[in-house]
N, C-alpha and C positions, 0 to 999 in steps of 0.2 A: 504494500500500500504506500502511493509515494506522502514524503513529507507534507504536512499542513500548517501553513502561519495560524500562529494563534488569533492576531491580530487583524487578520485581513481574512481568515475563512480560505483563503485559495489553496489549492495544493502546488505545492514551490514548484513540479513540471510543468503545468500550467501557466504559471505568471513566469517561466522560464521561456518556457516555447514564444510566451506573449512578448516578451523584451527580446527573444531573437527575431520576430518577426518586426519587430518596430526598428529594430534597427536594421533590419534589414530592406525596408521602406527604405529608409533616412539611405543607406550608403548606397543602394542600388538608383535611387534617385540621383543621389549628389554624383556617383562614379559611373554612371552610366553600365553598358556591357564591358567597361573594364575591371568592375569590382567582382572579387572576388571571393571567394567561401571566408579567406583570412582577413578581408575589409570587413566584412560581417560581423564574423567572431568578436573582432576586437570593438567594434562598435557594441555590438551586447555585451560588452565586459566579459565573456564568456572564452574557453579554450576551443581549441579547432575541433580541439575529440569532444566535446558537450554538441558544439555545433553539429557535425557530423553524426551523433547520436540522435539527434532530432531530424536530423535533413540529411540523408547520406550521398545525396547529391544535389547540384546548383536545381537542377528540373526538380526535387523534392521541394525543394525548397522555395522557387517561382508555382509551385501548386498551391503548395500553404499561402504564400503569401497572398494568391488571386482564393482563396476561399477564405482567408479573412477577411481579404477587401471586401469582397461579396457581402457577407455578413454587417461590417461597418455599412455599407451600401444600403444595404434592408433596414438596418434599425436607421438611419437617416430617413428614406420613404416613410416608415413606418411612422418617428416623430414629426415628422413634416402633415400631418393633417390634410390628406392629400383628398381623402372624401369629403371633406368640409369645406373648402375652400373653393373660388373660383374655378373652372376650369384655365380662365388663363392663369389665375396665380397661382394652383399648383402647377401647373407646366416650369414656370419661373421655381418654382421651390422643388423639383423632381431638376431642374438646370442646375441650381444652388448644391444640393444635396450632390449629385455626381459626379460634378466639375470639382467639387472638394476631396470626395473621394477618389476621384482620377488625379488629381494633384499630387496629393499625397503617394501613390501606388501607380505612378506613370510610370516606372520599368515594365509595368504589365501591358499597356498601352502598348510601348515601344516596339516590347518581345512578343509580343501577340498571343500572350497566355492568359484564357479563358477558366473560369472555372468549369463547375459541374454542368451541363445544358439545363438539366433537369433545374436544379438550383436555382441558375438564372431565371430560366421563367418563371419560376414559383413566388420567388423573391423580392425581383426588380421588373422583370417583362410585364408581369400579369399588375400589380399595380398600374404604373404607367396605362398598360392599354386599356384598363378600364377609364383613366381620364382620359383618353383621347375617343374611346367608346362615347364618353357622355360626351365631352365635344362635339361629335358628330351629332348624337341623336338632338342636343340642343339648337343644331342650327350653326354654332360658332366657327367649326372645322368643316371643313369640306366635305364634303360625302360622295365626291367620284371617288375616294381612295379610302381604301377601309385601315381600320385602327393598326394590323397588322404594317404597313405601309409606310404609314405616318409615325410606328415606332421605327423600323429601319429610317426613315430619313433623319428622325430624331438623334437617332443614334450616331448619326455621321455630325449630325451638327456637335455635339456633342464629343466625340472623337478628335474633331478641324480647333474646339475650341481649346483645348486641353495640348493639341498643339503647339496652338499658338502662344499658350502662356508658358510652354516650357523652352521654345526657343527666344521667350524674352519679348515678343513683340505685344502682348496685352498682359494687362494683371488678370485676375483671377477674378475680380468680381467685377472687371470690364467685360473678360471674354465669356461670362456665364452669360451676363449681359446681354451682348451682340448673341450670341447662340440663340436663346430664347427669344430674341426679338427677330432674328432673320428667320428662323423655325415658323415663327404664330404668325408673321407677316406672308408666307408664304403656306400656310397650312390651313388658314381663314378662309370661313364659305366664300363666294364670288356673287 
């Protein structure tokens, strides 16, 4: 049974695993695909053999890190009050919400690692397309193209904007911004 802080209720593999994967955000972010297993490690404060006992390779280790993104992902949607709100202003707050979590976990972006399919739609898809669901049926989104559609385009805008802020040319809560407005502007009934 592994160790548990008295203090904090966590079991130390756990809030281990969790502090190798944050820094493994932080250095995969700042190193790009130069960083490697030993950028990690020492960024978690941790030895290469801890590290490796948790991820025994780079590919273990870009899985974890895209399934806890995923997860911070979902509890963002999830806090974001996505049923109560506008449909445009959850759109803007489903922009807010994943542009932060794409910032944060852009190696995953970069390297093109997904997590679980299953996951993802359960998650993050299926939200979303229920607001663009009710978009349509209200009139506000277009209805030549169905909710399925209008998530893939979403998702590029999305993608273009997360981009852009990690080659430097928009801040973060410019290019959620521009994202959301160039999306609803072009995703609006006619």
């Amino acid at each position: 049974m592994p160790a548990t802080s008295a203090a904090r209720g966590v079991p130390r593999y756990d809030r281990t695993a969790a502090a190798i994967l944050d820094a493994a955000a932080h250095a995969l972010s700042e190193h790009g695909s130069n960083a490697n297993m030993a950028d990690v490690a020492g960024a978690a404060g941790v030895s290469r053999a801890t590290l490796y006992r948790y991820y025994p390779d780079r590919e273990a280790l870009l899985d974890a890190l895209a399934s806890h993104a995923l997860a911070e992902a979902a509890a963002r949607l999830a806090d974001a009050g996505l049923e109560r709100a506008s449909v445009e202003d959850a759109i803007e707050r489903i922009v807010r919400a994943l542009t932060a979590v794409g910032d944060r976990y852009a190696v995953l972006v970069r390297e093109q690692v997904e997590a679980d399919p299953d996951e993802i739609e359960r998650l993050v898809a299926a939200p979303m397309r229920a607001v663009f669901a009710r978009g349509i049926e209200s009139g506000l989104l277009r209805q030549d193209l169905p909710a399925e559609v209008l998530l893939e385009l979403f998702g590029g805008a999305l993608v273009a904007a997360l981009k852009l802020t990690e080659r430097g040319r928009l801040g973060l809560e410019e290019a959620s911004a521009a994202a959301a407005s160039v999306f609803l502007d072009g995703a609006r009934a006619r």
